[in-house]
Every structure is written in structure tokens, then in C-alpha cells.
C-alpha positions in Angstrom: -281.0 -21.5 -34.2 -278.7 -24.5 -34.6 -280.3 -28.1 -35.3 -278.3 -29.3 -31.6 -280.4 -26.4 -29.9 -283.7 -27.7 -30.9 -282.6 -31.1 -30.1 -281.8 -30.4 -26.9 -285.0 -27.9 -25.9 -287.2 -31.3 -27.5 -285.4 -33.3 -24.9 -286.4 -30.9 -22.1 -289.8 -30.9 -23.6 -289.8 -34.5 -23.0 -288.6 -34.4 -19.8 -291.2 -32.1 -18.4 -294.5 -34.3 -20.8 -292.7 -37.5 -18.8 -292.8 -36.0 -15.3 -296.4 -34.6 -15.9 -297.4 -38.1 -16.5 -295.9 -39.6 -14.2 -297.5 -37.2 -11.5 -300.7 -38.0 -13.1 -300.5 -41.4 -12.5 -299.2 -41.1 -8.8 -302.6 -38.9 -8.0 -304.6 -41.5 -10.2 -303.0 -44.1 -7.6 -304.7 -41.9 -4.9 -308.1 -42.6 -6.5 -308.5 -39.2 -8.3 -310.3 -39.7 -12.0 -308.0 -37.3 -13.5 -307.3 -36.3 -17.2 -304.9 -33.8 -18.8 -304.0 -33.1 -21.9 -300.4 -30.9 -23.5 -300.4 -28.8 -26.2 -296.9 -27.6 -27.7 -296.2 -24.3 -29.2 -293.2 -23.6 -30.7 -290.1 -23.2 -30.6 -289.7 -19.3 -30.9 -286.4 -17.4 -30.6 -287.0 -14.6 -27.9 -285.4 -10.9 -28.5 -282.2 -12.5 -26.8 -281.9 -15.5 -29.0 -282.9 -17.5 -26.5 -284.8 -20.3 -28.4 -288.2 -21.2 -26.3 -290.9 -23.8 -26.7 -294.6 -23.1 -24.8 -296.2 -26.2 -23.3 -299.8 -25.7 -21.9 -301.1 -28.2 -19.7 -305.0 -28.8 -19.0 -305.9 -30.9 -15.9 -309.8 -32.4 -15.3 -310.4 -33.9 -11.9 -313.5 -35.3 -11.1 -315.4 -36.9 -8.7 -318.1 -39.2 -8.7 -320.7 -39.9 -6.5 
């Protein structure tokens, strides 16, 4: 697994957190309370080499009365 390979997955990682956020604040702009939080596992090398990284994403929309 070189150095460049992790660079590159952390910049896709990036990528992805960015556009989450970004989407977060567009439905927040709609007037939805919502929250959501990322956790990051990884970066594991599958059975093919291919090096991954596991982001879980947890959304809370509320509403209020």
C-alpha cells in the first residue's frame, strides 16, 4: 500500500465528508433541523489489494412542534 494510494483514497474521503455537508446545509435551507455525524474506518486492503476506507454516516431529522 503505497503512501500516494492513501493520499489519494483521503482525498476521496474528503470529497464525499464535503458533499455530505454540503447537502446537509441545502435541506437545513429547506427548514429541516437536521444533524449527522461520520465516522471513518480504515483504510483496509481487500483480498484484491484494493485499498478501502469505510465511512458511516448517521442523519437525525427532527421536527418541532
Amino acid at each position: 500500500m503505497a503512501k500516494d494510494d492513501l493520499s489519494e483514497l483521503d482525498q476521496d474521503v474528503n470529497e464525499v465528508l464535503r458533499r455530505v455537508e454540503a447537502l446537509a446545509n441545502d435541506m437545513r435551507g429547506l427548514g429541516m433541523e437536521l444533524r449527522f455525524t461520520a465516522e471513518e474506518y480504515g483504510p483496509e486492503k481487500d483480498f484484491d489489494g484494493t485499498v478501502t476506507r469505510t465511512v458511516t454516516f448517521n442523519f437525525r431529522v427532527a421536527q418541532q412542534d
